[in-house]
N, C-alpha and C positions, 0 to 999 in steps of 0.2 A: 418506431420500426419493430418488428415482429423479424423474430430469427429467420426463416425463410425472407423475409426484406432485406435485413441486410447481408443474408449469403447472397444474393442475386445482384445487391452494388456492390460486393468485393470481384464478381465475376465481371461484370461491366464496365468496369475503371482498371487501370494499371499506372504505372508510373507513382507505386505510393511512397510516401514517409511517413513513419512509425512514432509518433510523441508520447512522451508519459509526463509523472512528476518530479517534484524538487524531490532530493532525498529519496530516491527510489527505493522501492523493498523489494521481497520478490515477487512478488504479484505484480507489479506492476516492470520490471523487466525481463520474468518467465513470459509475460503477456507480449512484449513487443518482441520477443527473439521468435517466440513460438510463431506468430502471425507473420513476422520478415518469410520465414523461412518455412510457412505452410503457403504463402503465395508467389515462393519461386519455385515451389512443388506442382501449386497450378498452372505456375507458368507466366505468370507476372514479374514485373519488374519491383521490387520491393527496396526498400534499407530502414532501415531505424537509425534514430541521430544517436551518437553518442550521449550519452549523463556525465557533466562533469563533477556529478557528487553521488557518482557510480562507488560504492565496495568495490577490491581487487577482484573477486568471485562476481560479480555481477557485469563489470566489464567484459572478462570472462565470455559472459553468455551471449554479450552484444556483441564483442568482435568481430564477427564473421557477418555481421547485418550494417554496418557501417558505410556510408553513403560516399562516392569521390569526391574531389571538390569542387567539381563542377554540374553534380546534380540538380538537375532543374524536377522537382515533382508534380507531377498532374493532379495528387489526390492526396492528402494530406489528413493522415487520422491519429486521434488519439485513443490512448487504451488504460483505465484503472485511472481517470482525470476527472476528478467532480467537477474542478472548475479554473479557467482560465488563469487565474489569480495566482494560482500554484504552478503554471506551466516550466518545466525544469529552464534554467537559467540561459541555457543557449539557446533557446527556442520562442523566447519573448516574440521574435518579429513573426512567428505567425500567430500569433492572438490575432484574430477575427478571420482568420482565413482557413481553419479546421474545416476538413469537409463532413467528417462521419467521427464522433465522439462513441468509441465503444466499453461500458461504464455499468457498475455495480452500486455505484455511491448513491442512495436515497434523495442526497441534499446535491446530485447533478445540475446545473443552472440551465442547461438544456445553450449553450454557448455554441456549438456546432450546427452548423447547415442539416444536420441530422445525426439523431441520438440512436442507437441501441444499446437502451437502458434497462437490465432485469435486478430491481432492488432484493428479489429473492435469492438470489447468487449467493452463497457463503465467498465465492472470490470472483474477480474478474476473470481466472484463467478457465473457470468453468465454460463461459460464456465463447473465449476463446475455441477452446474445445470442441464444443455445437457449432460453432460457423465452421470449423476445420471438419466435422465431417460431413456436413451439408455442403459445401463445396463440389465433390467429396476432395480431403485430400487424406490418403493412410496417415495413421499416426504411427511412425517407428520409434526405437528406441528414444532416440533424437529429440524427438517432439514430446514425445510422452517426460523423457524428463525436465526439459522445460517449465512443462504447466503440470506436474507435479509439484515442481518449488512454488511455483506461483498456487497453487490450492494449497498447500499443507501449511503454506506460509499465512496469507491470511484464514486458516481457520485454525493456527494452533494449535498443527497438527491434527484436525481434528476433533480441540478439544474444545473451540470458541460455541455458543450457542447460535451464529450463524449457519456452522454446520447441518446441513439438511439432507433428505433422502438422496438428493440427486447430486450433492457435493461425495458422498462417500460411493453413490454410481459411477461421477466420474473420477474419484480416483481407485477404485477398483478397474476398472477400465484401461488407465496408466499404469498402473501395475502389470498389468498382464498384456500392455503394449512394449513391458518394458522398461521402465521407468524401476530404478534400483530402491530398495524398500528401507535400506540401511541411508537414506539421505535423513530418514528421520531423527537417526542419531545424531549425523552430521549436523544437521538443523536446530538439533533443540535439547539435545546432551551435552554435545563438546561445548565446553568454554573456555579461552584463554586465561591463563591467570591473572593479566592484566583487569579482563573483565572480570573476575572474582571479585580481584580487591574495589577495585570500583564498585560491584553491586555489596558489599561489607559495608563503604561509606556511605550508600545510598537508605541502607534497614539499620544503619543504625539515628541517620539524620531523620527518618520517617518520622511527621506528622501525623494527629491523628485529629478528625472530627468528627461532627453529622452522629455525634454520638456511638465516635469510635468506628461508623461502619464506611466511613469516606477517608482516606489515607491519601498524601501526598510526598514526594521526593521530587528533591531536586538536586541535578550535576552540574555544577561550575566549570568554567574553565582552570581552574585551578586543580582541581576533581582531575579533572580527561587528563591534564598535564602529568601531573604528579603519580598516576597512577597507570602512565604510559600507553593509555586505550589509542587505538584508532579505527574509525569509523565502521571500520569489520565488527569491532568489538561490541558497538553500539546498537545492533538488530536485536531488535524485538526487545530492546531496553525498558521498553513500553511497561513490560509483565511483571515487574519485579514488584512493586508499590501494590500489587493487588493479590501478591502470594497469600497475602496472611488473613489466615481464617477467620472471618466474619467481615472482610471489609468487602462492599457493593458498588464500591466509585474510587477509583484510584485515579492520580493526575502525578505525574511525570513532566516536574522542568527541564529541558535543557537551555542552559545559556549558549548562546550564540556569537554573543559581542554587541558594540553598541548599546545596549540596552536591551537587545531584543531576548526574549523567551521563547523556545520551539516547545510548546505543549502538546504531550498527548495523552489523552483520558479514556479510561475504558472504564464502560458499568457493568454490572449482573442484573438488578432485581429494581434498582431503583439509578431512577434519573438518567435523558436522554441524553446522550454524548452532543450527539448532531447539533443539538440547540445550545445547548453548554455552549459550544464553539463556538456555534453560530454569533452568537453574541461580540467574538474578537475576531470578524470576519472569514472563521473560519469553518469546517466543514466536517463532513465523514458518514459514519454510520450511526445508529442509535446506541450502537455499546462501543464503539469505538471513532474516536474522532479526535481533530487535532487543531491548531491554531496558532498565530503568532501572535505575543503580547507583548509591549515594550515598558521597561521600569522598571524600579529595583526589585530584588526579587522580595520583597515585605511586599511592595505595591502589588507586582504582578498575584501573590499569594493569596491578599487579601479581597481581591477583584474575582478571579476562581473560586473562592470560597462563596461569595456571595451570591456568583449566577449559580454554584450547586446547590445553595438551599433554595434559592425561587424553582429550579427545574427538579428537586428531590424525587415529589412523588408525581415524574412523570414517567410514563412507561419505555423503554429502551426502544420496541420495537413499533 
């Protein structure tokens, strides 16, 4: 679908419900608050489901988009969802029944009765954005800061090489809709001291390979316990493993339980996140992607190490 196609089935449909992922960031619930509530501006019937592994700050955003409980939906869409597989945990029963997937992810399975898909997007809320004023619907304060968190989030403030001409148009755009400029500090300055000490035991556990420019961390449950984090704390945990000068592919464990590993790898210059993942059924962009892996964590280590040297010198993008 082409942005003018899917503003004309947001105008044509009503009665929707709002889906995202496991483990939401904010792109992906700046994207379902902004879209609830830029389609009861047009005049639709809108709600977004709850996340039950929503941030206190991200519930936050949802609250006011939250469905009765006897909502029956006509139109059922997802937003910042490469793939079905990942659909957030309350939301399993509509796997196959998505009507419109609206999506930035490269490695999108194309899962929904229909896609609008721009892999150019440095974020999903971008794309949000463009349907909200081709509707038309105003962006106020409101909206503008929504899909402000969701852009500045996935690009990093800015500083991800996703970022493109038209990710810093539209957030120039939210700024002077409104959108408060000091969330950047909020965002990506404040840190709890609990998260301190955790990112201390994370640079000091750091591995190194790929000839020093491939770097790995990982957090235990022992780790998050001991050193009192909770999941607020955990955003954008992602960055830490790739701070250090010269490294090009950083991977980030987290243990989970059972066995399982929450992976997420981000690259620079060398080697495609996407495929990396891909390989543990998992998914994302080409500098940024994630997966789940199950096994001790040597096994899980040494299984990552080995799909980054086959995908080394592939290109990210």
């Amino acid at each position: 679908m082409t942005l003018s196609d899917c503003a004309a089935y947001l105008r044509e449909h009503d009665r929707y419900l709002i889906l995202t992922h496991r483990r939401p960031d904010g792109d992906a619930v700046g994207c379902a608050a902004a879209l609830c509530r830029g389609l009861r501006r047009f005049g639709k019937t809108a709600f977004a489901l709850a996340n039950p592994e929503a941030t206190p700050r991200h519930e936050e955003m949802l609250a006011p988009c939250l469905p009765p409980a006897d909502f029956e939906p006509e139109t059922v869409v997802s937003v910042d969802l490469a793939e079905e597989g990942i659909l957030q945990l309350n939301a399993e029963g509509w796997a196959g029944k998505i009507a419109l997937s609206i999506d930035h992810h490269p490695s999108n399975s194309h899962y929904a009765g229909l896609t609008f898909l721009d892999p150019n997007a440095g974020a999903c809320g971008e794309l949000i954005y463009l349907l909200l004023r081709q509707l038309p619907v105003p962006i106020d304060r409101d909206l503008a800061t929504l899909l402000y968190i969701a852009v500045t989030t996935d690009t990093g403030c800015f500083r991800y090489k996703n970022t493109g001409p038209q990710t810093l148009r539209v957030g120039a755009d939210l700024l002077e809709a409104g959108a408060p400029v000091d969330l950047n500090r909020t965002l990506f300055m404040k840190k709890s001291r609990p998260r301190l000490l955790l990112e201390s035991r994370m640079i000091a556990g750091l591995q190194f390979f790929q000839n020093d420019e491939a770097s790995l961390a990982a957090v235990t449950l022992e780790d998050l316990g001991s050193c009192g984090v909770t999941e607020a704390d955990l955003e954008d945990i992602a960055s830490v493993a790739g701070s250090v000068e010269g490294v090009e592919l950083s991977i980030t464990l987290r243990e989970v339980g059972d066995g399982e590993w929450k992976v997420s790898l981000r690259t620079g210059q060398y080697g495609n996140a996407s495929y990396i993942c891909a390989e543990f059924g998992g998914g994302g962009h080409g500098m940024a992607a994630g997966c789940t892996v199950k096994g001790s964590r040597e096994e899980v280590t040494a299984r990552l190490m080995d799909a980054v040297a086959r995908h080394w010198h592939e290109a990210p993008l």
